[in-house]
PyMOL CGO cylinders between C-alpha atoms (Angstrom):
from pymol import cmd
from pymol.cgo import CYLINDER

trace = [
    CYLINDER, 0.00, 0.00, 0.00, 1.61, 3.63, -1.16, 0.3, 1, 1, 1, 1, 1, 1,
    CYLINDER, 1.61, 3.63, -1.16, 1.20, 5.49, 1.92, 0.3, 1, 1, 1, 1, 1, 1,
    CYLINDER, 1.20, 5.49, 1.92, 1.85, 8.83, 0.21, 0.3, 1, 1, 1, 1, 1, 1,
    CYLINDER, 1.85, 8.83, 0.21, -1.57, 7.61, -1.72, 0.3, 1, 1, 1, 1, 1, 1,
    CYLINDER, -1.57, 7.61, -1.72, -3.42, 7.15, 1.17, 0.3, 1, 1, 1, 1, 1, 1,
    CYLINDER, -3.42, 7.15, 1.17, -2.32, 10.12, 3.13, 0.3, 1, 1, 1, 1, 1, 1,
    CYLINDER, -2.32, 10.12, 3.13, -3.16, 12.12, 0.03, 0.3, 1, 1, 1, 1, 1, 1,
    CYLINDER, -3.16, 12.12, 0.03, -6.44, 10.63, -0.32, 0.3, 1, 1, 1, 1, 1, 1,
    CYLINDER, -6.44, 10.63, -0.32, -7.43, 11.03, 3.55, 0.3, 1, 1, 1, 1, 1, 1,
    CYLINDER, -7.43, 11.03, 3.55, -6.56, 14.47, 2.95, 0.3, 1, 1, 1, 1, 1, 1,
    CYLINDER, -6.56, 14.47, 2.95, -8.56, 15.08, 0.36, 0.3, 1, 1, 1, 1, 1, 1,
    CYLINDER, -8.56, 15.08, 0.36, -11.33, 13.61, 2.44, 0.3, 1, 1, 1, 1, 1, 1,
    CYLINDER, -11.33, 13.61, 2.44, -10.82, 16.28, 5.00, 0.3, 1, 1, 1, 1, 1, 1,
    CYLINDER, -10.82, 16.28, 5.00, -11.09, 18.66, 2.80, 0.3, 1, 1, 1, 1, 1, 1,
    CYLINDER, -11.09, 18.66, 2.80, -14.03, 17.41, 1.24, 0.3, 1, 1, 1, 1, 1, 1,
    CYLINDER, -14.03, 17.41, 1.24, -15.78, 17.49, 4.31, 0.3, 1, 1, 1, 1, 1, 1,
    CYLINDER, -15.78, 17.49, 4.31, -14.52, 20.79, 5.13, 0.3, 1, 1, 1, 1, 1, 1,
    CYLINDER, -14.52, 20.79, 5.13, -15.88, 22.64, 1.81, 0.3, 1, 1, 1, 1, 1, 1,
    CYLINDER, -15.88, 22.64, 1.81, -19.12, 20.23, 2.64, 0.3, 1, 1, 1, 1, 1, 1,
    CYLINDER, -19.12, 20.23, 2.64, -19.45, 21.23, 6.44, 0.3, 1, 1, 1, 1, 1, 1,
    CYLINDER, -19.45, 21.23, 6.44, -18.81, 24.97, 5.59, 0.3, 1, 1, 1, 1, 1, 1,
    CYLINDER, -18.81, 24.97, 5.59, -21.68, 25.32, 2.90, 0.3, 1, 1, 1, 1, 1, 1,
    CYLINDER, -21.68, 25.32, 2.90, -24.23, 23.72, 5.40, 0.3, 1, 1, 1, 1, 1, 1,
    CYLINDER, -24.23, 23.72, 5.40, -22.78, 25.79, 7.98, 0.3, 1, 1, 1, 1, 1, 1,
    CYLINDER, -22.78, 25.79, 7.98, -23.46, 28.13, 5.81, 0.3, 1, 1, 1, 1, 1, 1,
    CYLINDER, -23.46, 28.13, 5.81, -26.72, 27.54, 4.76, 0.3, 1, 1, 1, 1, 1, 1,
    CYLINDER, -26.72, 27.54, 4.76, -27.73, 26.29, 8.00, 0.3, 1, 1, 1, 1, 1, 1,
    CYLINDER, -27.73, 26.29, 8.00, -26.10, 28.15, 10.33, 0.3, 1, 1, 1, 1, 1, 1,
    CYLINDER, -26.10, 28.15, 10.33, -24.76, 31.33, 9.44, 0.3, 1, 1, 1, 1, 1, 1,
    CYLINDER, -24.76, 31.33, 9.44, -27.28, 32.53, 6.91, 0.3, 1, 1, 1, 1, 1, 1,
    CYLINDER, -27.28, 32.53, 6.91, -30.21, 32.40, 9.07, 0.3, 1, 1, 1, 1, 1, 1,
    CYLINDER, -30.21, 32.40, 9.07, -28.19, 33.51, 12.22, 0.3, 1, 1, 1, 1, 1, 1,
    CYLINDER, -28.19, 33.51, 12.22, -27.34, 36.83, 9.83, 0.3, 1, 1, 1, 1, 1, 1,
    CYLINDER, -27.34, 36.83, 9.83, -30.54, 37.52, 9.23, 0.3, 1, 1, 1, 1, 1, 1,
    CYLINDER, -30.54, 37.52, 9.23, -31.59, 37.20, 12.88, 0.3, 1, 1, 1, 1, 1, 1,
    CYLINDER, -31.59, 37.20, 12.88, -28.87, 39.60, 13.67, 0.3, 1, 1, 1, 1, 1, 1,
    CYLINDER, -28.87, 39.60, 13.67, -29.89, 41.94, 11.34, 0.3, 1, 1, 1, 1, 1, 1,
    CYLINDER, -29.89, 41.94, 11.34, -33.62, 41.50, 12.55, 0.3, 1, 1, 1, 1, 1, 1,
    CYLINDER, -33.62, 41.50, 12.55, -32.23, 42.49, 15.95, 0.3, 1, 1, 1, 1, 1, 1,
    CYLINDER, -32.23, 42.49, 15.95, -30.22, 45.83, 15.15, 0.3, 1, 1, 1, 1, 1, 1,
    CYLINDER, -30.22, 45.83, 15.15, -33.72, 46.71, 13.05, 0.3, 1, 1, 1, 1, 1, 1,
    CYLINDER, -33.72, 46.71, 13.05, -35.71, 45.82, 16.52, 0.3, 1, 1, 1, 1, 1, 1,
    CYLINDER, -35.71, 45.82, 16.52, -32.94, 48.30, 18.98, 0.3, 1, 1, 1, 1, 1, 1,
    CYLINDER, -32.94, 48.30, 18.98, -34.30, 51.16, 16.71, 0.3, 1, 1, 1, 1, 1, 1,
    CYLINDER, -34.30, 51.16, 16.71, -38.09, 50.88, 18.30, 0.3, 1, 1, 1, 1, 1, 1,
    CYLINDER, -38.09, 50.88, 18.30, -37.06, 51.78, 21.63, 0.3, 1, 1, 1, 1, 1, 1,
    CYLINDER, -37.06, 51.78, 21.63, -35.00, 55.06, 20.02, 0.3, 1, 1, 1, 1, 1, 1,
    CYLINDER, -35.00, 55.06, 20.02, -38.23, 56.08, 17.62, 0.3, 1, 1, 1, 1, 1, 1,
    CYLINDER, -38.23, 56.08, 17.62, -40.41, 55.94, 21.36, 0.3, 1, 1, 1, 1, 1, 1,
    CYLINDER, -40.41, 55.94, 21.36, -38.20, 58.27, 22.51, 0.3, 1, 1, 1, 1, 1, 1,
    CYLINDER, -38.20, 58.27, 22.51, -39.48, 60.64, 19.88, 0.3, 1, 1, 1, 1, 1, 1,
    CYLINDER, -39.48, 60.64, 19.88, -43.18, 60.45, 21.46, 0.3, 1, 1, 1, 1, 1, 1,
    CYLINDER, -43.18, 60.45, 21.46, -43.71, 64.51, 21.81, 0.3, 1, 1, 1, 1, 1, 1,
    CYLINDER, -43.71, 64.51, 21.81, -45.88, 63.95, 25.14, 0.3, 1, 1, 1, 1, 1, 1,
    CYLINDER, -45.88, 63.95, 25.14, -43.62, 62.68, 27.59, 0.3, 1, 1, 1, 1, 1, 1,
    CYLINDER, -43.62, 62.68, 27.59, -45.84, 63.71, 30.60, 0.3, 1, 1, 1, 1, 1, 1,
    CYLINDER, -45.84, 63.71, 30.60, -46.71, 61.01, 33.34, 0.3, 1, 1, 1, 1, 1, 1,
    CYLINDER, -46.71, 61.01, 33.34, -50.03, 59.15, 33.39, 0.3, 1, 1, 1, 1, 1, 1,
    CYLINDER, -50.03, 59.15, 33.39, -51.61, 58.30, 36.45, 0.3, 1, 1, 1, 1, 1, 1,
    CYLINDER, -51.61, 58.30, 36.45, -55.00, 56.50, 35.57, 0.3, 1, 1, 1, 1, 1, 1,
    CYLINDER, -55.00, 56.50, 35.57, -57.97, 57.51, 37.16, 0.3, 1, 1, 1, 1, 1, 1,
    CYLINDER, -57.97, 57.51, 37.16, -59.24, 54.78, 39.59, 0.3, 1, 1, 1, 1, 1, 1,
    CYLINDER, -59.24, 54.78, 39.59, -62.81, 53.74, 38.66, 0.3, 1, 1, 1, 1, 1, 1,
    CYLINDER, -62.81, 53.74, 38.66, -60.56, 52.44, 35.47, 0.3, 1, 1, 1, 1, 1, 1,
    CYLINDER, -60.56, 52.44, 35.47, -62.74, 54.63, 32.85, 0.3, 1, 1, 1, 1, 1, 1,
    CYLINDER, -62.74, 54.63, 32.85, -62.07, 55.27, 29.95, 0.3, 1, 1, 1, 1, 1, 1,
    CYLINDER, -62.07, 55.27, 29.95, -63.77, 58.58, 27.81, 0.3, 1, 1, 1, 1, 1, 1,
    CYLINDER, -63.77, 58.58, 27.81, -65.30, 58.72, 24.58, 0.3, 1, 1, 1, 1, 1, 1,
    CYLINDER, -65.30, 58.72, 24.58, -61.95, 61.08, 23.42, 0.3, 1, 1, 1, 1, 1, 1,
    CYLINDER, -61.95, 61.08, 23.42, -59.73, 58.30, 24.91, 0.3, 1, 1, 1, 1, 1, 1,
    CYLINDER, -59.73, 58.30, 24.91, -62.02, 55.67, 22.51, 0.3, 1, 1, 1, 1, 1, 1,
    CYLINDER, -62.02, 55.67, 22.51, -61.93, 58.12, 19.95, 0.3, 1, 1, 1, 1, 1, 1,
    CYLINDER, -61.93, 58.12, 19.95, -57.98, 58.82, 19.61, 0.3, 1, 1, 1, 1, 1, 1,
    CYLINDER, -57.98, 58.82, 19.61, -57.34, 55.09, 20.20, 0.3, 1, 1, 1, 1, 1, 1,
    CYLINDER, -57.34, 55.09, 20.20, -59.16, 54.40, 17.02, 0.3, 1, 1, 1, 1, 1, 1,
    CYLINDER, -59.16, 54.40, 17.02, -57.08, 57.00, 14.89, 0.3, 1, 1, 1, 1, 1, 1,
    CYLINDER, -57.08, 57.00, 14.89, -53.59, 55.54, 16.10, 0.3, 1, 1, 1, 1, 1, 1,
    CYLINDER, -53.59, 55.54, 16.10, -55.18, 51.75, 14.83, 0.3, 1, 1, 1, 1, 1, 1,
    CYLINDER, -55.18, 51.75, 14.83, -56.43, 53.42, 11.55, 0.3, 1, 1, 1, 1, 1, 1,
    CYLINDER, -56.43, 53.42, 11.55, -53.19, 55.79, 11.72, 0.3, 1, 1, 1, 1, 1, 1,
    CYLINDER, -53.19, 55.79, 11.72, -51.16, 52.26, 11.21, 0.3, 1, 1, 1, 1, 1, 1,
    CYLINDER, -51.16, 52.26, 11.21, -53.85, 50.21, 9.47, 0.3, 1, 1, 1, 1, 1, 1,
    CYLINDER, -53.85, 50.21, 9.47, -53.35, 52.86, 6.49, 0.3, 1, 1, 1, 1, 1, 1,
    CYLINDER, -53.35, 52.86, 6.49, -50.04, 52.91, 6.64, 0.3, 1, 1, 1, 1, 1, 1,
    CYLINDER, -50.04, 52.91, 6.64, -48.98, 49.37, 6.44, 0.3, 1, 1, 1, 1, 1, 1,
    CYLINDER, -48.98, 49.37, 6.44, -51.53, 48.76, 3.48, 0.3, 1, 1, 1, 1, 1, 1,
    CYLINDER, -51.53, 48.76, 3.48, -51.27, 45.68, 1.50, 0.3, 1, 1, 1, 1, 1, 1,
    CYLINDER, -51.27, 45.68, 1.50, -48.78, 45.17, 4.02, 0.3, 1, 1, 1, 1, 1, 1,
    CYLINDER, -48.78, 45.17, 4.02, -51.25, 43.77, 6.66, 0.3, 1, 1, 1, 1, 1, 1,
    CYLINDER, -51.25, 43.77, 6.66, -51.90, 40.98, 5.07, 0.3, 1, 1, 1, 1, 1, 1,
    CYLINDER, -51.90, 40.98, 5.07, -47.67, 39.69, 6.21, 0.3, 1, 1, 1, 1, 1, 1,
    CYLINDER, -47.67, 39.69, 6.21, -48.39, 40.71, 9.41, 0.3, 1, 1, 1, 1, 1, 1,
    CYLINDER, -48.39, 40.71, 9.41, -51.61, 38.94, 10.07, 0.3, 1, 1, 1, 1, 1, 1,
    CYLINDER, -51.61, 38.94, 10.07, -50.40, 35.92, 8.35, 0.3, 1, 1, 1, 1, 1, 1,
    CYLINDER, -50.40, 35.92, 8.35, -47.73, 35.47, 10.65, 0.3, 1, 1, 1, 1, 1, 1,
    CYLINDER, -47.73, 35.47, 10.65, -50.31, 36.20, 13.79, 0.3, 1, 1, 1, 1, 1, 1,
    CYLINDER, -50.31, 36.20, 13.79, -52.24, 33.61, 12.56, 0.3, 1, 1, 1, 1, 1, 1,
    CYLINDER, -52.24, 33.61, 12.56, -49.45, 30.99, 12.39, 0.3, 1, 1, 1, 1, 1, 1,
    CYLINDER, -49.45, 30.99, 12.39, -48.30, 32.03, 15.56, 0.3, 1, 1, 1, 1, 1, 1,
    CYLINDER, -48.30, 32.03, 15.56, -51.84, 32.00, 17.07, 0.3, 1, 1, 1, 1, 1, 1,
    CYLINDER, -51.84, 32.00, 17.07, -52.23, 27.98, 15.75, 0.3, 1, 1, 1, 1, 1, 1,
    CYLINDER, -52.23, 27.98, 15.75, -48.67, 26.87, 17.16, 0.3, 1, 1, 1, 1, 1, 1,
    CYLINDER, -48.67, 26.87, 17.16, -50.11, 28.15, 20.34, 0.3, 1, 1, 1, 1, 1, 1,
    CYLINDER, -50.11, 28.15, 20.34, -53.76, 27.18, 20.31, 0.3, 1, 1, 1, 1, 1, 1,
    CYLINDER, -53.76, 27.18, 20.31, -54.92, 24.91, 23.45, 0.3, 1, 1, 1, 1, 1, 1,
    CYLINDER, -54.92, 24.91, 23.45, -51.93, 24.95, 24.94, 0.3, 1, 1, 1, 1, 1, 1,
    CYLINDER, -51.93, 24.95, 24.94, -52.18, 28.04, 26.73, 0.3, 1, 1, 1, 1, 1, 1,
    CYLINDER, -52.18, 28.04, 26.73, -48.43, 28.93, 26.38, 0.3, 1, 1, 1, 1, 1, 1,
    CYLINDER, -48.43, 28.93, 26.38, -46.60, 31.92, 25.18, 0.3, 1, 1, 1, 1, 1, 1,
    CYLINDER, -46.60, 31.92, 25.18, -44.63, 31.85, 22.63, 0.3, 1, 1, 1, 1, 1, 1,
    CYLINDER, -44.63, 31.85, 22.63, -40.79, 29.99, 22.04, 0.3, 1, 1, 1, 1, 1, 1,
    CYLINDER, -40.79, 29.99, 22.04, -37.96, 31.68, 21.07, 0.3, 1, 1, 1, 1, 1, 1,
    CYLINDER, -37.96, 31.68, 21.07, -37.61, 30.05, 17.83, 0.3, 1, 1, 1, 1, 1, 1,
    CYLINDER, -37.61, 30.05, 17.83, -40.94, 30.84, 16.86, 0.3, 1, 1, 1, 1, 1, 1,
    CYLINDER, -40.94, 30.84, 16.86, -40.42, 34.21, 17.97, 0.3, 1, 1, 1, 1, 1, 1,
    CYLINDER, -40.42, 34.21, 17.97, -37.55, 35.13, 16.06, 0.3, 1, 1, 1, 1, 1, 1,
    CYLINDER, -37.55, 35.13, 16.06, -39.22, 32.55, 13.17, 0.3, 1, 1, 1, 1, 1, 1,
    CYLINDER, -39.22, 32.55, 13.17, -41.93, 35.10, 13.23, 0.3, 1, 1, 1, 1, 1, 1,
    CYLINDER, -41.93, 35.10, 13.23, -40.38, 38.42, 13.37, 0.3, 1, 1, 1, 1, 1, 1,
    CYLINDER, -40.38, 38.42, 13.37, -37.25, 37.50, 10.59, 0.3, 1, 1, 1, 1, 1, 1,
    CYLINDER, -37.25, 37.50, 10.59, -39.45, 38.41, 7.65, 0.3, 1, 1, 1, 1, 1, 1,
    CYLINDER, -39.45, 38.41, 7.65, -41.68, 41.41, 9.56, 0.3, 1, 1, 1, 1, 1, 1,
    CYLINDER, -41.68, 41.41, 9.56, -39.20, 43.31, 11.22, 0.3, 1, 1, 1, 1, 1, 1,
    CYLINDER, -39.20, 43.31, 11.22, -39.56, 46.42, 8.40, 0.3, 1, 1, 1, 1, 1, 1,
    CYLINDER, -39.56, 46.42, 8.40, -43.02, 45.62, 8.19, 0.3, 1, 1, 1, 1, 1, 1,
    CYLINDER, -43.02, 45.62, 8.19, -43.14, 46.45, 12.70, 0.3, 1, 1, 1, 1, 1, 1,
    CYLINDER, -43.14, 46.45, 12.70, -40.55, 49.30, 12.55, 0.3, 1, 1, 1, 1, 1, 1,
    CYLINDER, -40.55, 49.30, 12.55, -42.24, 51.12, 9.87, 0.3, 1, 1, 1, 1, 1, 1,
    CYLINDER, -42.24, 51.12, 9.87, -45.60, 50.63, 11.98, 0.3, 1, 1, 1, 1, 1, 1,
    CYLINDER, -45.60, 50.63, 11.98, -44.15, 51.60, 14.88, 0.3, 1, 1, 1, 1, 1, 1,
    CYLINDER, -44.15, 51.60, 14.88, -43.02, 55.27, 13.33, 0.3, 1, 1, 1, 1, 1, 1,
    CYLINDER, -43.02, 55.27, 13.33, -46.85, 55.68, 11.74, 0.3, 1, 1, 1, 1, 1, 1,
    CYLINDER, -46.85, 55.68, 11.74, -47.75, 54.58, 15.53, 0.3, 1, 1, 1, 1, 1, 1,
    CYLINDER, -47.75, 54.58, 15.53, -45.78, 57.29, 17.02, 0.3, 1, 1, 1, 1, 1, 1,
    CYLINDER, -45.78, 57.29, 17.02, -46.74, 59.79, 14.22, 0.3, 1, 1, 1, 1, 1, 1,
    CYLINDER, -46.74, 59.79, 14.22, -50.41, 59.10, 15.58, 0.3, 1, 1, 1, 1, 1, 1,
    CYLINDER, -50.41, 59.10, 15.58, -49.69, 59.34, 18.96, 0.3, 1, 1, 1, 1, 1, 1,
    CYLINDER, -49.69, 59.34, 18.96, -48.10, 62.71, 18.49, 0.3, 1, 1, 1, 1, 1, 1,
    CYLINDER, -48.10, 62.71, 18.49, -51.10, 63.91, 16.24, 0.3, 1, 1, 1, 1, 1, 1,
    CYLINDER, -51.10, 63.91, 16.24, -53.68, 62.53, 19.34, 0.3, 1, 1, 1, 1, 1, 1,
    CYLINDER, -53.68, 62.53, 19.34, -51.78, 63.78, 22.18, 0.3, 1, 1, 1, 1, 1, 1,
    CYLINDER, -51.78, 63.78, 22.18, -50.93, 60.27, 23.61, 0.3, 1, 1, 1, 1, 1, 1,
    CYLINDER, -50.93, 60.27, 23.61, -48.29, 59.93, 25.51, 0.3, 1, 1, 1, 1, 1, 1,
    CYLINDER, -48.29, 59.93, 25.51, -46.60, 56.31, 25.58, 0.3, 1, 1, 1, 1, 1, 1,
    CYLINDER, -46.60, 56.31, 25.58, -48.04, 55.64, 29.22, 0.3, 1, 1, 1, 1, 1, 1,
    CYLINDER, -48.04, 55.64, 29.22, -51.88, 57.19, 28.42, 0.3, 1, 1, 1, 1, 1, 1,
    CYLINDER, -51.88, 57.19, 28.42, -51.93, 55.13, 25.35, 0.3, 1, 1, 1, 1, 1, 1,
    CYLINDER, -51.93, 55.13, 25.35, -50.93, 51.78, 26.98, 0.3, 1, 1, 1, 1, 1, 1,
    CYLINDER, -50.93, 51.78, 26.98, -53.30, 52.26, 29.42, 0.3, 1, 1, 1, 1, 1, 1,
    CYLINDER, -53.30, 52.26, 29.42, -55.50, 52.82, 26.97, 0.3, 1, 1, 1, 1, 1, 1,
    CYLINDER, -55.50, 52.82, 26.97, -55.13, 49.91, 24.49, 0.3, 1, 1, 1, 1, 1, 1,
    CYLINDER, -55.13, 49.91, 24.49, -54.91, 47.66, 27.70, 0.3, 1, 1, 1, 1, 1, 1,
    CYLINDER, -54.91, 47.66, 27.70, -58.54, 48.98, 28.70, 0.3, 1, 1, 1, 1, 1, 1,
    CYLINDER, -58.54, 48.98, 28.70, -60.05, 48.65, 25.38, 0.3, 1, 1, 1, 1, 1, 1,
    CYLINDER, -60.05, 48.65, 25.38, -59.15, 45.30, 24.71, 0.3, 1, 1, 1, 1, 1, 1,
    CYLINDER, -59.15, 45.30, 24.71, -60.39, 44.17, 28.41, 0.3, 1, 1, 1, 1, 1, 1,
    CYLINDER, -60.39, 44.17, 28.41, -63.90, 45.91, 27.71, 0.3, 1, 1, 1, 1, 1, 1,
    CYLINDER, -63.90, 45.91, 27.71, -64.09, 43.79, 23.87, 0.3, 1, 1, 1, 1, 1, 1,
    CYLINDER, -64.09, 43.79, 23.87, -63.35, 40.64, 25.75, 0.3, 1, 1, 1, 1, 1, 1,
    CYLINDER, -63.35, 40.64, 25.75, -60.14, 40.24, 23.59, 0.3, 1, 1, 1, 1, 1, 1,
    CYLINDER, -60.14, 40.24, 23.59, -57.17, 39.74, 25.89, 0.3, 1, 1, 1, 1, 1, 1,
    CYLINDER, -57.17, 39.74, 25.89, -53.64, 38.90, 24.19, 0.3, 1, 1, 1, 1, 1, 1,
    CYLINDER, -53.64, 38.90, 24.19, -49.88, 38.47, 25.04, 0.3, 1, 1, 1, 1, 1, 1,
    CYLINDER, -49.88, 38.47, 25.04, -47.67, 41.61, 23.81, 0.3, 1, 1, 1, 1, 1, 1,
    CYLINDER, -47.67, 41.61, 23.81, -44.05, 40.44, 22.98, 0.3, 1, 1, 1, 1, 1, 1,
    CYLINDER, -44.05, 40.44, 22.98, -41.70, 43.34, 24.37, 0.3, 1, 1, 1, 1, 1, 1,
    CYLINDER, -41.70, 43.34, 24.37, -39.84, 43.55, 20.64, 0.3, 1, 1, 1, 1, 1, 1,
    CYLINDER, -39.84, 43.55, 20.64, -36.80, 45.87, 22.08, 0.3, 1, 1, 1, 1, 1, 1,
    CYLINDER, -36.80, 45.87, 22.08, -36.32, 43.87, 25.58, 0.3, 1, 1, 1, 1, 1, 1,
    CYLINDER, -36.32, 43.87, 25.58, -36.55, 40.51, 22.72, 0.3, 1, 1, 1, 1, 1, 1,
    CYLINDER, -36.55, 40.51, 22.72, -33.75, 42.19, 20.70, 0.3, 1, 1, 1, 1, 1, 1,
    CYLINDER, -33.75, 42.19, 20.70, -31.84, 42.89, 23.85, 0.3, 1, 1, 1, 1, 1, 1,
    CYLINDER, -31.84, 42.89, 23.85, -31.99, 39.80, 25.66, 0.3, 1, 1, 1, 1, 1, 1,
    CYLINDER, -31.99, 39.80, 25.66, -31.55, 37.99, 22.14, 0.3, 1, 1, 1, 1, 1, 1,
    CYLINDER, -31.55, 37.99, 22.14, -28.14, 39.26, 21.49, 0.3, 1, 1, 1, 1, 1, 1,
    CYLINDER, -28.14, 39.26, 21.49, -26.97, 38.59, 24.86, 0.3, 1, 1, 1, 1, 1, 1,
    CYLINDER, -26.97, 38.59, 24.86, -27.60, 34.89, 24.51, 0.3, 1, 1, 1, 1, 1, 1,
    CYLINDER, -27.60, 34.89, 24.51, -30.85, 34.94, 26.64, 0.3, 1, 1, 1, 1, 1, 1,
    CYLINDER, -30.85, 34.94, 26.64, -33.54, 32.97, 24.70, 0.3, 1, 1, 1, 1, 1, 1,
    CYLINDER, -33.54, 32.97, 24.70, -36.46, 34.51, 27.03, 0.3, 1, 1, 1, 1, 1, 1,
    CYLINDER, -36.46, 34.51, 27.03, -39.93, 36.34, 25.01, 0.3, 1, 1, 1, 1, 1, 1,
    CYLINDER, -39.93, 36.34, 25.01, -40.60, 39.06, 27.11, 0.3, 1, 1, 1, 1, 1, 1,
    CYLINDER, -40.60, 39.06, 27.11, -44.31, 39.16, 26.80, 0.3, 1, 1, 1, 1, 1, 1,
    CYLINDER, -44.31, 39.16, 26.80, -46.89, 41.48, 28.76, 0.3, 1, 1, 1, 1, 1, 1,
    CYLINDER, -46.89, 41.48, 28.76, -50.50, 40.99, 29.40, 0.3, 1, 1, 1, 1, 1, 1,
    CYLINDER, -50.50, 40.99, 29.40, -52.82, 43.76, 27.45, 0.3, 1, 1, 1, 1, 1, 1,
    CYLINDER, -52.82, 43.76, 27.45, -56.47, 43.67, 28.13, 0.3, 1, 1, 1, 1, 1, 1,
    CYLINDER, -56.47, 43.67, 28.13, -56.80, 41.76, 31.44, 0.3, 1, 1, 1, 1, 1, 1,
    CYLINDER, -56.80, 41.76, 31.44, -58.42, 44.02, 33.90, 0.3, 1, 1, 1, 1, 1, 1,
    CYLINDER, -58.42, 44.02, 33.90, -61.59, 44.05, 35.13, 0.3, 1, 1, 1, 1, 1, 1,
    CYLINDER, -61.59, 44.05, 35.13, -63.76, 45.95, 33.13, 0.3, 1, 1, 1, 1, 1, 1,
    CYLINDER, -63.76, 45.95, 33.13, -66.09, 49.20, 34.28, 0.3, 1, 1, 1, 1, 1, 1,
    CYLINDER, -66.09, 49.20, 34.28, -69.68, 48.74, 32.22, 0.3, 1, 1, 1, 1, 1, 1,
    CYLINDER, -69.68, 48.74, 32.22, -69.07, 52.35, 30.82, 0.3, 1, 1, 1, 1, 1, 1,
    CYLINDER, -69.07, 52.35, 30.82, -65.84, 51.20, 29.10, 0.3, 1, 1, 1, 1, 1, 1,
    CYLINDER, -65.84, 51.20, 29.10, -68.33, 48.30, 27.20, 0.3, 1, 1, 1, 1, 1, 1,
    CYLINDER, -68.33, 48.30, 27.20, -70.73, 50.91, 25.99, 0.3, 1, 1, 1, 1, 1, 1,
    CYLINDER, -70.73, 50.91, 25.99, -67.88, 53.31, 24.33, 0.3, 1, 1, 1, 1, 1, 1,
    CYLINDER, -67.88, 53.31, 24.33, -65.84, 50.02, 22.97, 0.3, 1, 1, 1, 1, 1, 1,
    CYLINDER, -65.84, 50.02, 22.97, -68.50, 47.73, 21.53, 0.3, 1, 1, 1, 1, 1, 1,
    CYLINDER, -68.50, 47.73, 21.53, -69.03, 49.95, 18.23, 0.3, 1, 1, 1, 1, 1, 1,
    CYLINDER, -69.03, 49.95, 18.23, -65.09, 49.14, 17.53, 0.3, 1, 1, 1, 1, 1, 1,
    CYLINDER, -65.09, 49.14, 17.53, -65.32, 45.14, 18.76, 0.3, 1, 1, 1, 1, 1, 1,
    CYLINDER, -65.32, 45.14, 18.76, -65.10, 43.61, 14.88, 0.3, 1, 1, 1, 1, 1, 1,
    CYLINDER, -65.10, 43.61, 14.88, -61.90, 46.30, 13.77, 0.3, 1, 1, 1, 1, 1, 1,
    CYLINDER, -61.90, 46.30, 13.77, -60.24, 45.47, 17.37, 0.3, 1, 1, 1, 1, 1, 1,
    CYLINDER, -60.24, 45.47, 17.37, -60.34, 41.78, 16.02, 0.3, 1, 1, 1, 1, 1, 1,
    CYLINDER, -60.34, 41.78, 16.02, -58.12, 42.93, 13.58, 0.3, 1, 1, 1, 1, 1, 1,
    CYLINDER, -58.12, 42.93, 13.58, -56.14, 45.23, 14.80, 0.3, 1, 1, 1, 1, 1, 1,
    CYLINDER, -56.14, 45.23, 14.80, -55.37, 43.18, 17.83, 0.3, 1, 1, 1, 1, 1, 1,
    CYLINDER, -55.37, 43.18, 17.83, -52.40, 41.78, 15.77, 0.3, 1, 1, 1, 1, 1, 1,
    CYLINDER, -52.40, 41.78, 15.77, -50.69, 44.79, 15.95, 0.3, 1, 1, 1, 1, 1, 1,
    CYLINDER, -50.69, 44.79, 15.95, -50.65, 44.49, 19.28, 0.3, 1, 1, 1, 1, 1, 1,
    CYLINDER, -50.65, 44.49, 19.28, -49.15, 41.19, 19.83, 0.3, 1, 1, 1, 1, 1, 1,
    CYLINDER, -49.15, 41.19, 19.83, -46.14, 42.39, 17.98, 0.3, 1, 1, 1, 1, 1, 1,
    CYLINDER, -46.14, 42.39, 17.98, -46.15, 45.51, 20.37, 0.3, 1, 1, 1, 1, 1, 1,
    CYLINDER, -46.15, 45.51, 20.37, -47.78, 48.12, 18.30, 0.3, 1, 1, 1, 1, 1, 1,
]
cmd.load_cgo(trace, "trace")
């Protein structure tokens, strides 16, 4: 047996594998992890458009837990205010909600990471370009971030349609520090004044709707 022949060969079995084991690496690997870690640099920008919320004034909510009609009212125009915006575009957004919603359904559990990050890969333009016609709303209704969370968490308690928000920055954040945690918050939980029924039923059907937004934090 030529040694020299088989050294050569096992070589060029090593390398083999190593052009093999780097494309899939590739492919497998490294592609998809790039686009996650682009996904996060696009989600550390939401926290940094917030900041350009004009009303900045604290929010202490009143403590019957009513909400007005102008409250209702300028709620409505931030949904529309992003509804409009987004376009043909809401159709990626809910599409994802939905497939989201089924890996979920009936087993009353929040989210994993991979189907997190599965979900947000291919929306994060889609969610920072609603999140600036979300702040461009709030500025035009006079929300301030704490009014209007307070807000969205009382409508969607009086329609009966409570939902898990995923915390997109803190996701980014914990993401790139190795953390595979979904910060999620409850929206729409309280317990729910009759008056706040009254001035939310007319919306009920568009909140249906819209209520994807809010999952993704909007």
């Amino acid at each position: 047996m030529n040694v020299k022949k088989v050294a050569l060969g096992c070589l060029g079995v090593v390398v083999l594998l190593g052009i093999v084991g780097g494309v899939l690496g590739y492919v497998f690997v490294w592609r998809p992890a790039r686009a996650y870690i682009t996904s996060f640099k696009q989600l550390g920008e939401l926290a940094d458009i917030d900041k350009t919320v004009t009303n900045k004034a604290s929010f202490t909510p009143p403590d019957n837990g009513e909400l007005t009609e102008a409250q209702v009212a300028r709620f409505v125009k931030v949904q529309e205010a992003m509804e409009s915006r987004l376009g043909a575009r809401n159709a990626e957004l809910k599409a994802k909600y939905d497939q989201l919603e089924s890996q979920q359904k009936g087993e009353n559990r929040q989210p994993t990471f991979t189907e997190a990050m599965g979900a947000l890969r291919d929306l994060t333009g889609i969610i920072v370009e609603a999140k600036h016609a979300q702040v461009d709303a709030l500025n035009a209704s006079g929300f301030s971030l704490e009014e209007y969370a307070w807000v969205r968490g009382q409508v969607y308690a009086a329609a009966g349609l409570p939902f898990s928000e995923m915390d997109l920055a803190r996701l980014a954040s914990a993401a790139q520090s190795g953390s595979r945690e979904v910060p999620t918050t409850e929206v729409g939980g309280s317990e729910v004044p009759e008056v706040n029924k009254a001035l939310v039923k007319p919306y009920v059907e568009k909140l249906q709707q819209w209520m994807m937004l809010g999952v993704f934090g909007l």
